[in-house]
C-alpha positions as a printed NumPy array, in Angstrom:
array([[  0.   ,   0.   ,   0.   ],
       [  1.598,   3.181,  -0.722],
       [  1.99 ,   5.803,   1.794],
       [ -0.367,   8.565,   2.08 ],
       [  0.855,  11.903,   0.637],
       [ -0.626,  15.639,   0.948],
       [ -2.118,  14.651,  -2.187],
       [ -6.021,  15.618,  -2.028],
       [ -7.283,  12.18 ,  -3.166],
       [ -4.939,  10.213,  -0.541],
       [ -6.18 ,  12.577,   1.772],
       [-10.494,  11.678,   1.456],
       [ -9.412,   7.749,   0.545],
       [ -7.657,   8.03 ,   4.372],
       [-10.521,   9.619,   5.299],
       [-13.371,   6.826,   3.983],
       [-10.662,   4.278,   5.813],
       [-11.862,   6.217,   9.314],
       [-15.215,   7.445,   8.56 ],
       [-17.   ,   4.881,   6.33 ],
       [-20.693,   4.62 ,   7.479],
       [-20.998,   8.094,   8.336],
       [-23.175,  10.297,   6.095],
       [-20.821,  13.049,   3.877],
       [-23.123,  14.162,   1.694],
       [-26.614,  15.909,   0.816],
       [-27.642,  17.465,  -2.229],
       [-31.637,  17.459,  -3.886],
       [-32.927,  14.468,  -1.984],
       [-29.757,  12.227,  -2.563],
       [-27.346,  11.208,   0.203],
       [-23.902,   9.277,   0.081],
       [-21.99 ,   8.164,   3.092],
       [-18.216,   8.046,   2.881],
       [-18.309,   4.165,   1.629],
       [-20.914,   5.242,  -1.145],
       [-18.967,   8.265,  -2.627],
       [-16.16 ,   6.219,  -2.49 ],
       [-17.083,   3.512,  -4.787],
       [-19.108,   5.619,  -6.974],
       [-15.516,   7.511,  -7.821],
       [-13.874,   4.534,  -8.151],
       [-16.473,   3.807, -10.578],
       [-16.295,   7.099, -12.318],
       [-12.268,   7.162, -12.293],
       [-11.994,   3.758, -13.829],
       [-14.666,   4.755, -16.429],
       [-12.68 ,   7.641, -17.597],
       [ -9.579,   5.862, -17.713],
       [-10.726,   3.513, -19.784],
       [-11.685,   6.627, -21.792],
       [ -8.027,   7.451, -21.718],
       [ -7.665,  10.031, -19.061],
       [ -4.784,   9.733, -17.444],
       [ -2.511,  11.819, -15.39 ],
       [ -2.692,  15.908, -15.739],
       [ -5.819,  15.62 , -18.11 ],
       [ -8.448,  18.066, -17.81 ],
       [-11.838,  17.011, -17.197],
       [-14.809,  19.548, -16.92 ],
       [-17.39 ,  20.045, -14.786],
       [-20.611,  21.693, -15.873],
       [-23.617,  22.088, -13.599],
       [-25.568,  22.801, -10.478],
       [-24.435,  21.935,  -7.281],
       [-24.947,  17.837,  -6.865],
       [-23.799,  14.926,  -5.576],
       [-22.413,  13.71 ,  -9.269],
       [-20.321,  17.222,  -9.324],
       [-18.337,  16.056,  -6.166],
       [-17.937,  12.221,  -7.051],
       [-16.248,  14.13 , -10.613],
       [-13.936,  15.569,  -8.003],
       [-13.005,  12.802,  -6.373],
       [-12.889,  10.72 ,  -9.507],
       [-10.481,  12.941, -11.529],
       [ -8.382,  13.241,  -8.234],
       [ -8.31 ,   9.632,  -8.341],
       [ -6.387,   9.022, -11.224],
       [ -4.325,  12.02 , -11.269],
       [ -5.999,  14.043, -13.438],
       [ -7.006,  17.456, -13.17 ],
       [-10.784,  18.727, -13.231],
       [-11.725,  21.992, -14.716],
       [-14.629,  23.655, -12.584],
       [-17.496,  26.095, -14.987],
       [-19.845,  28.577, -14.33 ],
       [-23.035,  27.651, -15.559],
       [-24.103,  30.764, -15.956],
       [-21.38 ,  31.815, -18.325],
       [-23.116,  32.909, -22.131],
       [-21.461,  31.227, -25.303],
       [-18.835,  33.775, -25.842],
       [-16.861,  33.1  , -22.23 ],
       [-17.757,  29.182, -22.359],
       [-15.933,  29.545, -25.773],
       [-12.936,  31.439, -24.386],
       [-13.172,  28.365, -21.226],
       [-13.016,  25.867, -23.3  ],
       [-10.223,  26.886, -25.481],
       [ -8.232,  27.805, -22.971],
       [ -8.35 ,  25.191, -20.363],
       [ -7.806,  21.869, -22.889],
       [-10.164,  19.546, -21.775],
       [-10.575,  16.16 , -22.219],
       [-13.385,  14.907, -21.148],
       [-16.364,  17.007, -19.857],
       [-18.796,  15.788, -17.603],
       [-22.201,  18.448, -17.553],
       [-25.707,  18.53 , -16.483],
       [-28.368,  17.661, -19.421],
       [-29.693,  21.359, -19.579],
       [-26.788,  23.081, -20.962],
       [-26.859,  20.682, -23.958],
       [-27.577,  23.17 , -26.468],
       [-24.745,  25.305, -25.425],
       [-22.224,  22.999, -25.563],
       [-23.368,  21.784, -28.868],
       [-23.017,  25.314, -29.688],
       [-19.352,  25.636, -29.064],
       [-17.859,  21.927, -29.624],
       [-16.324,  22.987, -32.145],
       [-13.791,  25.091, -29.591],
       [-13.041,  21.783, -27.274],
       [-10.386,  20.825, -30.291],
       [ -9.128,  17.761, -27.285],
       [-12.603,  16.638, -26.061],
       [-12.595,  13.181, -26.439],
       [-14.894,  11.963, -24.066],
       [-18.048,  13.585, -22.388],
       [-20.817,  12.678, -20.141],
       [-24.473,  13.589, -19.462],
       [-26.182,  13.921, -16.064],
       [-29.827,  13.623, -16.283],
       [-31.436,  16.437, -14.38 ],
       [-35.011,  15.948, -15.401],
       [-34.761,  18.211, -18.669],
       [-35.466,  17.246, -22.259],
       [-32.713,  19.295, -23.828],
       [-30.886,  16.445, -26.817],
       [-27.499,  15.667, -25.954],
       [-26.809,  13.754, -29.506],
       [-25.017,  16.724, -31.424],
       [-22.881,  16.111, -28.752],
       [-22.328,  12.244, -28.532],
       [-22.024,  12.165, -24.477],
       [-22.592,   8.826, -22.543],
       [-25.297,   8.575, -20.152],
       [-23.409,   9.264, -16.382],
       [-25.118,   6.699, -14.492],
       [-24.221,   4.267, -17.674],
       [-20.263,   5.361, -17.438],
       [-20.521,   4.404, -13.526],
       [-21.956,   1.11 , -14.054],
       [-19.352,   0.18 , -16.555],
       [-16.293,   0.899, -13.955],
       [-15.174,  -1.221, -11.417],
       [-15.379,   0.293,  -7.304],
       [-12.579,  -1.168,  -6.13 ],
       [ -9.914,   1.246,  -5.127],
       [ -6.389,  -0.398,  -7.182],
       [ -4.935,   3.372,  -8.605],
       [ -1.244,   3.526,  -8.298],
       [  0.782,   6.366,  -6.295],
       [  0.269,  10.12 ,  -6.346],
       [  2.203,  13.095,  -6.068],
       [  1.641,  16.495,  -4.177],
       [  3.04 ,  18.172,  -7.195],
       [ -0.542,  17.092,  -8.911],
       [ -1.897,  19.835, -10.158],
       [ -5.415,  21.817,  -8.743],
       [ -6.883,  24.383, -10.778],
       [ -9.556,  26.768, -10.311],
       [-11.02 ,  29.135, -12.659],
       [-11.683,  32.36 , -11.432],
       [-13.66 ,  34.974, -13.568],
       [-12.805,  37.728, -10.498],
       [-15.487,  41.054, -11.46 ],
       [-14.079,  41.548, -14.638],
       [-12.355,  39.875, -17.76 ],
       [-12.626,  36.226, -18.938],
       [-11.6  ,  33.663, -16.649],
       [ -8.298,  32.43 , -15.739],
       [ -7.197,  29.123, -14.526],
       [ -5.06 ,  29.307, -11.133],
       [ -2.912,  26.177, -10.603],
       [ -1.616,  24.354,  -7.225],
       [ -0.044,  22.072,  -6.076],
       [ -1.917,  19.929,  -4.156],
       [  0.616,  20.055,  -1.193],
       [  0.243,  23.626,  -1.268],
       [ -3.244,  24.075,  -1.84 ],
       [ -4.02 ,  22.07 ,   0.939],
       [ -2.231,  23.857,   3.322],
       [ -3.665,  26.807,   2.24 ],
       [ -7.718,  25.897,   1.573],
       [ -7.479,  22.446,   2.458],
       [ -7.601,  22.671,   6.484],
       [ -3.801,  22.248,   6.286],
       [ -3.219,  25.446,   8.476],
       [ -5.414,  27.035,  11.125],
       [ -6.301,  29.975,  10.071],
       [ -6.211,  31.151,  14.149],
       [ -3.21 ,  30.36 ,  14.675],
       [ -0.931,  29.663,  11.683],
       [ -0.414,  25.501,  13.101],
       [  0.155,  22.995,  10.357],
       [ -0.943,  19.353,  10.696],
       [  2.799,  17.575,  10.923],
       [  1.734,  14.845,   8.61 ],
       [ -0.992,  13.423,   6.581],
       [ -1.779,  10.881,   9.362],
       [ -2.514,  13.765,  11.761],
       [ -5.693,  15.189,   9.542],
       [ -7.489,  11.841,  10.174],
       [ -7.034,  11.481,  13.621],
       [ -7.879,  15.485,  13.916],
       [-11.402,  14.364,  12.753],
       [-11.456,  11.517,  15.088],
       [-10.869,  13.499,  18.382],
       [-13.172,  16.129,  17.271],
       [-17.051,  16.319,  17.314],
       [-18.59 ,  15.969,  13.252],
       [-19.779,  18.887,  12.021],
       [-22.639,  19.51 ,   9.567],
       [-22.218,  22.518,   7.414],
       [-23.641,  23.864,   4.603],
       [-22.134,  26.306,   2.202],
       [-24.388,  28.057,  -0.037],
       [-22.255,  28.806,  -3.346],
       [-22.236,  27.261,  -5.935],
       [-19.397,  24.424,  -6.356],
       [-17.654,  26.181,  -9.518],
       [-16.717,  29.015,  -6.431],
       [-13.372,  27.869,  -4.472],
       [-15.364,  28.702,  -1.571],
       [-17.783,  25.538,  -1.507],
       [-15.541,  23.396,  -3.313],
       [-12.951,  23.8  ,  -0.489],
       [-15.772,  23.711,   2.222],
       [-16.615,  20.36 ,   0.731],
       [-13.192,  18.706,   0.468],
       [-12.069,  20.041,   3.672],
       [-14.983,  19.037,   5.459],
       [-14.159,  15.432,   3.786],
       [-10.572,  14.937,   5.126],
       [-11.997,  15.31 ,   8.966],
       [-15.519,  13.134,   8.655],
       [-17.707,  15.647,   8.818],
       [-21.002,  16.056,   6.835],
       [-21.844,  18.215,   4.592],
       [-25.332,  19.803,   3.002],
       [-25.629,  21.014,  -0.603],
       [-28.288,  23.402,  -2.639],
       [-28.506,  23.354,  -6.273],
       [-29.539,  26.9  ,  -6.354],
       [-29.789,  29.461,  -3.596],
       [-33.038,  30.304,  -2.51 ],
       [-33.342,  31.614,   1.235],
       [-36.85 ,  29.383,   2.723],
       [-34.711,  26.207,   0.948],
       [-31.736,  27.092,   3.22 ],
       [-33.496,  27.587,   6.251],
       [-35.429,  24.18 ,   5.75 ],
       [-32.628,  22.435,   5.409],
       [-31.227,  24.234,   8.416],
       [-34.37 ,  22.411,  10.457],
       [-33.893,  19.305,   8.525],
       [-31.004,  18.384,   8.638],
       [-29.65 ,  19.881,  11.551],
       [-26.942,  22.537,   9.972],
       [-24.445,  23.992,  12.647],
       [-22.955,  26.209,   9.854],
       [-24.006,  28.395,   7.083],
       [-21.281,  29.686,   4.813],
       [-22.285,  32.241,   2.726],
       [-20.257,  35.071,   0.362],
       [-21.156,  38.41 ,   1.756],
       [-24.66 ,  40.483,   1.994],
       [-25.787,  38.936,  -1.519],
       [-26.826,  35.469,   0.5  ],
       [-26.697,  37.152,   4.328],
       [-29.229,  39.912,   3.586],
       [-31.787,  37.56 ,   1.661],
       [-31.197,  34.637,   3.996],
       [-31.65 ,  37.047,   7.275],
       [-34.649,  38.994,   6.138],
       [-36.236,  35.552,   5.174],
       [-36.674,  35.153,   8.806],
       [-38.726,  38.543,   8.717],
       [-41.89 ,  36.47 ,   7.047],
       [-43.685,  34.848,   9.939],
       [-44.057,  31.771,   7.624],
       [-40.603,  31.085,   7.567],
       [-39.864,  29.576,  11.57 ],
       [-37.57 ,  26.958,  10.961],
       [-35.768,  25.712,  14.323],
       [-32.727,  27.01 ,  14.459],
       [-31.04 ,  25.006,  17.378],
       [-28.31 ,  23.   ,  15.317],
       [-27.137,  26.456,  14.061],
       [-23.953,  28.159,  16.104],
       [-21.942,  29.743,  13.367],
       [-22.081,  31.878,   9.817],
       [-19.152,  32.233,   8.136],
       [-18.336,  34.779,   5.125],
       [-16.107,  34.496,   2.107],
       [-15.452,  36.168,  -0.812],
       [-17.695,  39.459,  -1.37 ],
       [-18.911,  42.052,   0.99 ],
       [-20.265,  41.418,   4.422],
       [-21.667,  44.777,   5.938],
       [-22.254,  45.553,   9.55 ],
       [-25.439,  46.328,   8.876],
       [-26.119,  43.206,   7.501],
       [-24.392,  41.214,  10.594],
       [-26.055,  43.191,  13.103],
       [-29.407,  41.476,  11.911],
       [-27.656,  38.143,  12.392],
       [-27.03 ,  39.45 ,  16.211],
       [-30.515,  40.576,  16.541],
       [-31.931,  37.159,  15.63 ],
       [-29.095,  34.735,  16.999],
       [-27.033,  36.921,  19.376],
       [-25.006,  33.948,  20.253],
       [-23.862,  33.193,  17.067],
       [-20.118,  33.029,  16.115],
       [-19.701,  35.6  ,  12.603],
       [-16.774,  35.289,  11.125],
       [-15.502,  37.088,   7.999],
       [-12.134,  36.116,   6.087],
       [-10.507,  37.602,   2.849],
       [ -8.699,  35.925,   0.39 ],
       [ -8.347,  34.928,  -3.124],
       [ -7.942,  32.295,  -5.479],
       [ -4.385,  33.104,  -6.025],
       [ -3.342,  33.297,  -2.41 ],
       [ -6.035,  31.515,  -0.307],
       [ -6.697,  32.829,   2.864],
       [ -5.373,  35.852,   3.801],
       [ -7.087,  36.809,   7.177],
       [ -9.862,  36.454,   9.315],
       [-11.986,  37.887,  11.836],
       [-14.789,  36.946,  14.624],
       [-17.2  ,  39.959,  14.067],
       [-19.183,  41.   ,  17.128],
       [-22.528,  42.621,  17.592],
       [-22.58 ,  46.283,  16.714],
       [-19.426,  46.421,  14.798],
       [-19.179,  49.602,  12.312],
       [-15.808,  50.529,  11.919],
       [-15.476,  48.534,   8.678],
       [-13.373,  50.887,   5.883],
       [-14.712,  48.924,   2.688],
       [-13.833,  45.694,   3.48 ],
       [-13.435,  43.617,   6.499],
       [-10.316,  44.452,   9.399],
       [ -8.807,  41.017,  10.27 ],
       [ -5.764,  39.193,  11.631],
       [ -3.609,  38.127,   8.904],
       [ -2.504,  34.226,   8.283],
       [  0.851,  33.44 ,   8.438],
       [  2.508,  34.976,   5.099],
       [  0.621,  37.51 ,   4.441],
       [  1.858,  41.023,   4.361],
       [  0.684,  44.531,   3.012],
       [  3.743,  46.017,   0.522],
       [  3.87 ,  48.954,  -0.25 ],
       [  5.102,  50.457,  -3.739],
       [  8.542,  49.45 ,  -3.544],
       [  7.452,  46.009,  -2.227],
       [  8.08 ,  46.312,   1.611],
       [  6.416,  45.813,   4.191],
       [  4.255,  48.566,   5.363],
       [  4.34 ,  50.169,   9.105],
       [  0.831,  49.797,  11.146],
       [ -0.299,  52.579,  11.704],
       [  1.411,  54.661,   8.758],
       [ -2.084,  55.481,   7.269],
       [ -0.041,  53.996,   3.725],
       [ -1.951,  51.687,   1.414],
       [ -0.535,  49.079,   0.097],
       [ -1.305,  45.875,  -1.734],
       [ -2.183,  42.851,   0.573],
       [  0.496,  39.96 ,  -0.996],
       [  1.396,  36.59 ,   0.011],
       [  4.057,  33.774,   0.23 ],
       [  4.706,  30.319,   1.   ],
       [  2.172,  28.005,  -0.16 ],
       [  1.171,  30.062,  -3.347],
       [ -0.105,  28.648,  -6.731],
       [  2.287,  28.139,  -9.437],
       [  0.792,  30.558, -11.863],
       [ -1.945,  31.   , -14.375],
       [ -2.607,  28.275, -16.833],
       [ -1.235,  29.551, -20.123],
       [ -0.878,  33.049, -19.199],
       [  3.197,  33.585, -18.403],
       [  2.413,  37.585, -18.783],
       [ -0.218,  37.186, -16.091],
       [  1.354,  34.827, -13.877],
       [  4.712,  37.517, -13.921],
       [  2.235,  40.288, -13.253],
       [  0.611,  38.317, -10.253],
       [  3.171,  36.213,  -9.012],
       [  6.49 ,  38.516,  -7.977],
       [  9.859,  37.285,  -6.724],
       [ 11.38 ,  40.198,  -4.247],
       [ 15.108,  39.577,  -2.747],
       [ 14.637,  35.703,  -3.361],
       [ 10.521,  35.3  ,  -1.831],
       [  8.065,  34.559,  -4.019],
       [  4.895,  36.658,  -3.719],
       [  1.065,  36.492,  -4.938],
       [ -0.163,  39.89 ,  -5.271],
       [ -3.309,  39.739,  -7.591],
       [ -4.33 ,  43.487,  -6.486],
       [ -6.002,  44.096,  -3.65 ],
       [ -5.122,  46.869,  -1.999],
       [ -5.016,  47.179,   2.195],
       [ -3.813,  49.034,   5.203],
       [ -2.434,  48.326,   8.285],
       [ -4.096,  49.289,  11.644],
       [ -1.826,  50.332,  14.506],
       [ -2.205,  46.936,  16.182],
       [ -1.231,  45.1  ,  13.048],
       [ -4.724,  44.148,  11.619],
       [ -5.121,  44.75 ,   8.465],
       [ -8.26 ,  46.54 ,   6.558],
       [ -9.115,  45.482,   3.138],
       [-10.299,  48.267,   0.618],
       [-10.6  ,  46.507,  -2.273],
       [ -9.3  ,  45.361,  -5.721],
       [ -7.556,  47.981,  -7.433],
       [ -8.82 ,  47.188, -11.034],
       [-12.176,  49.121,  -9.23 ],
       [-10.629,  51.909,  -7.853],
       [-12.195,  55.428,  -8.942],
       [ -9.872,  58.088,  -9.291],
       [-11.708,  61.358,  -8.92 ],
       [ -9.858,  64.821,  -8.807],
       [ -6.84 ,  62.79 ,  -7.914],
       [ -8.234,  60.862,  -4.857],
       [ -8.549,  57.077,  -5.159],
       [-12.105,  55.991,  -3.899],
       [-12.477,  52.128,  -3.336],
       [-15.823,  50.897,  -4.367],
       [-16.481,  48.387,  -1.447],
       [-16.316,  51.106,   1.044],
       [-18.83 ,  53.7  ,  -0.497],
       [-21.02 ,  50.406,  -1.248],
       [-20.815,  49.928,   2.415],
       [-22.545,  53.049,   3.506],
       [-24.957,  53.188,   0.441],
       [-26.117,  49.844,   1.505],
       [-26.828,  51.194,   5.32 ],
       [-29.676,  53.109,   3.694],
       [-32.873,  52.063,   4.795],
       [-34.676,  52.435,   1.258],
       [-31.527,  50.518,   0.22 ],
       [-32.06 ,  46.54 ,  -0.691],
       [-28.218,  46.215,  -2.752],
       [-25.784,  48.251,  -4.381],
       [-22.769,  48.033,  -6.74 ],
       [-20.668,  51.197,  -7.102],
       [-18.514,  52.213, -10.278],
       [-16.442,  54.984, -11.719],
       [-17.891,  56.558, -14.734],
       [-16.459,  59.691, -16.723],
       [-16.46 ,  63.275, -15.923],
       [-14.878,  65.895, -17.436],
       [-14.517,  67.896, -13.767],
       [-12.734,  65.162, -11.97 ],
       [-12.041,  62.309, -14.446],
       [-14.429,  59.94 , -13.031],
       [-17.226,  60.454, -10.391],
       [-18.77 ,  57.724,  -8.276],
       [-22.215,  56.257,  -9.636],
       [-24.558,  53.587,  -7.603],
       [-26.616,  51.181,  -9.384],
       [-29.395,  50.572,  -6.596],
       [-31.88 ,  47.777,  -6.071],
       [-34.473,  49.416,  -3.7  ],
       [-36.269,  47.232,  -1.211],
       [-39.866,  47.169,  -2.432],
       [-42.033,  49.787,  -2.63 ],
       [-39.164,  52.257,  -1.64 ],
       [-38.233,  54.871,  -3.771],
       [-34.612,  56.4  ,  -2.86 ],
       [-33.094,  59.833,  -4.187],
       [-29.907,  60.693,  -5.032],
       [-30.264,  63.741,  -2.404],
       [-31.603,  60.985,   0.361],
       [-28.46 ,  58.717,  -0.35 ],
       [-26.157,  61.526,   0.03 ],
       [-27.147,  63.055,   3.215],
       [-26.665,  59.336,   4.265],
       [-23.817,  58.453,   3.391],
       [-21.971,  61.648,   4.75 ],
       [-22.373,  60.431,   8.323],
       [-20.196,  57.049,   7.265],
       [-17.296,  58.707,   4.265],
       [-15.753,  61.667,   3.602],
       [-17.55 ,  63.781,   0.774],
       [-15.907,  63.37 ,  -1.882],
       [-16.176,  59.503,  -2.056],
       [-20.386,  60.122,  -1.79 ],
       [-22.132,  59.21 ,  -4.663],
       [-22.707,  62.094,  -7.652],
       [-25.122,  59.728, -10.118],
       [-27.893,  57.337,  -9.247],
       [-29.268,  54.793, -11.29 ],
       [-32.132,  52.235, -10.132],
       [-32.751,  48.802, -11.118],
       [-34.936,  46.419, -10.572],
       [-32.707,  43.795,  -9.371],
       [-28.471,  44.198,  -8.785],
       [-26.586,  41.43 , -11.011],
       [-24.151,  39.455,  -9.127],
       [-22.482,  36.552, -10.055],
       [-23.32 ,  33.02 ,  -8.158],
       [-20.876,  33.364,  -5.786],
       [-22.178,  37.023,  -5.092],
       [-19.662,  38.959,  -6.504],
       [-20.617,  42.485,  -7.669],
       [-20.843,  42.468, -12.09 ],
       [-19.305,  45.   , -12.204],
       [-18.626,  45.339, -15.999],
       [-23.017,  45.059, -15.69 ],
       [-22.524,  47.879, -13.456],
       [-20.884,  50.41 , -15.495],
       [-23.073,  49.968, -18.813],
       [-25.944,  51.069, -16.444],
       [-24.315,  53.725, -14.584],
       [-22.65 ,  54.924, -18.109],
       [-23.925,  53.141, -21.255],
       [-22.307,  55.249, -23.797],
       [-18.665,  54.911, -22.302]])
């Protein structure tokens, strides 16, 4: 038997070895223990490499969240390949660029999106093998000649006989950001793991001294259920589900968000974490519990944790008011770095400057322009970087990857743009990316933090702020608003507002309504959508 590595298949086959019987996953009605994902991988890895997928292939996944998407995981994993996650709500032109750029394989995608990937095989120039998953739609899947999923699974065998692994197997995630096509981000799986994996508290920067150790860390711990509301093509729920794998704990999926569904399956099956990206699931989710139809019992639930977008005091303060014991915490971080910091939010907290003020992990530093270390305290901004475990680069993108990925006096950094300060005690505030930044009259206005205090308003349901000409200043800050219903905000209302929170000259000059803000699934602002609002002739 060959010894377990930091490889992230070793790592959930160690785990099935200690947690068998117990229940992993939920998703639409189906459930799999640890002993039934297991074999149905197997099945599914020996299926495609009899397909001829073999180590680094790409294999692509493309649907809702589901159990099928996560035994893909495991089965790529399983034979060294590589799986390629996509948004299914990418339009032909960015599935196009995807598939171009990312070389599949094989693809593996839900019945529904048949048409479009009819519509752009002729772009997957490697495809040689694809498969369907029947999700109750009629949509034909022959101009595209995929096998039948549950067909592929029967034909492989369960047994677990794969050869060795590496840790320097390759992980890639595809990250479309707020703007521009996607771009693949590739790990190691040694460092990946150590990074979004579990590998490293986040608290307080301790490792796990071997791949033994994550095992028996599930073993002397109490199972968790959790349930992370993004959708699986986000590195947020993906990691929340492999994680939650190497330590036996359980988790709960939803093929699409919709607040009631989350709170029944809160009740149902017993969820002691949400994890949700920011105020586009919190606000929803919290002011669900407003309708005195929705009283699910709430008992199981002692934590709600934030990734990824925007999680206003506002917002958590109505988590207080209905759960004031519950544990909030916020953390920042990105697909090229990981983790960067987090924070346990309490009740009442407003001192937020745009983005969240939290404790940085271990090798993570603000630099400032000439790539040093800025002082707490100095009132400089800098850009929030990383080292150590850090991806290897962007998959076929060398002018990126030197942009991103920066080698100062012999350390390698990751320093995709997001720019931070450093509090006097050391914590450090994020502000934003700096692709968003507005420069008017020659001050640089982050869009999270004017977002913030728009989104305080009390006519105010969402917001996305963007920069849009002016021939005064250069650019002036515009909101696209998404009243709450039946509310009717002014520019002059939003204004007076927001001058209690920001200086004036990050307030708002231009206000545009909408019916409803677009976000992408993981609830990231759009905001390319955004600007052609806010300035359509630009």
């Amino acid at each position: 038997m060959s010894p377990v590595e930091f490889h992230l298949a070793d790592l959930f086959e160690q785990a099935v070895d200690h947690f068998a019987e117990r229940e992993y996953l939920v998703c639409n009605g189906k459930r799999r223990t640890y002993a039934e994902m297991e074999a149905r991988a197997n099945r599914l890895a020996h299926h495609l490499q009899a397909a001829g997928v073999g180590p680094g292939d790409h294999v692509g996944i493309y649907a809702l969240n589901s159990v099928e998407w996560v035994e893909t995981i495991w089965a790529a994993f399983k034979i060294r390949a590589v799986w390629i996650n996509i948004n299914y709500r990418y339009v032909e032109d960015e599935l196009r660029y995807l598939f171009e750029n990312a070389d599949l394989k094989a693809l593996v995608y839900e019945r529904q999106y048949s048409p479009r990937v009819a519509a752009v095989r002729e772009h997957l120039p490697m495809l040689e093998h694809a498969l369907v998953i029947e999700d109750g739609s009629t949509e034909d899947h022959a101009a595209v000649g995929a096998m039948p999923y549950e067909e592929a699974l029967a034909s492989g065998s369960p047994e677990r006989d794969f050869g060795p692994r590496s840790q320097d197997d390759h992980y890639i995630l595809y990250t479309g950001g707020t703007t521009g096509m996607p771009k693949g981000v590739i790990w190691r799986h040694e460092d990946v793991f150590f990074t979004l994996g579990g590998g490293t508290d986040l608290m307080t920067g301790e490792k796990v001294a071997s791949p033994e150790a994550v095992a028996e860390k599930g073993l002397a711990g109490v199972p968790m259920t959790m349930l992370p509301i993004a959708p699986l093509m986000h590195g947020a729920s993906q990691w929340a589900t492999m994680s939650s794998a190497f330590v036996g704990n359980r988790v709960v999926l939803v093929p699409q968000f919709d607040p009631k569904d989350v709170w029944r399956l809160v009740e149902e099956e017993r969820v002691n974490l949400l994890m949700i990206t920011g105020d586009a699931m919190g606000r929803p989710l919290i002011e669900a519990l407003d309708d005195p139809v929705v009283d699910p019992d709430t008992s199981s639930l002692y934590a709600v944790s934030s990734t990824a977008a925007l999680f206003s005091p506002a917002v958590k303060d109505k988590f207080f008011e209905r759960f004031p014991d519950l544990v909030v915490t916020d953390a920042v971080g990105a697909s090229e770095t990981g983790g960067q910091g987090v924070t346990m939010v309490k009740a009442g907290e407003t001192s937020m400057k745009g983005g969240p003020t939290v404790k940085v992990t271990a090798g993570t530093q603000v630099l400032d322009d000439d790539f040093q270390p800025v002082e707490p305290g100095s009132g400089t901004v800098g850009k929030l970087a990383r080292t150590g475990h850090i991806p290897l680069g962007y998959y076929k993108d060398p002018v990126k990857t030197a942009e991103t990925f920066i080698t100062v006096e012999g350390v390698r950094w990751s320093m995709p743009g997001d720019f931070a300060a450093v509090e006097a005690d050391g914590t450090v505030t994020l502000l934003g990316r700096g692709s968003q930044s507005i420069n008017s009259g020659g001050e640089k206005i982050f869009p999270e933090e004017v977002e913030t205090a728009v989104k305080s308003h009390p006519d105010v349901y969402d917001a996305v702020v963007v920069g849009v000409p002016d021939e005064r200043w250069g650019a002036r800050v515009a909101v696209v608003v998404q009243p709450r219903p039946g509310a009717h905000p002014t520019l002059e209302s939003i204004q007076e507002h927001c001058r209690t929170t920001i200086a004036g000259y990050k307030v708002p000059r231009q206000l545009e309504l909408v019916d409803i803000v677009v976000r992408s699934p993981s609830g990231k602002p759009d905001y390319r959508w955004a600007a052609s609002i806010a300035a359509p002739e630009a």
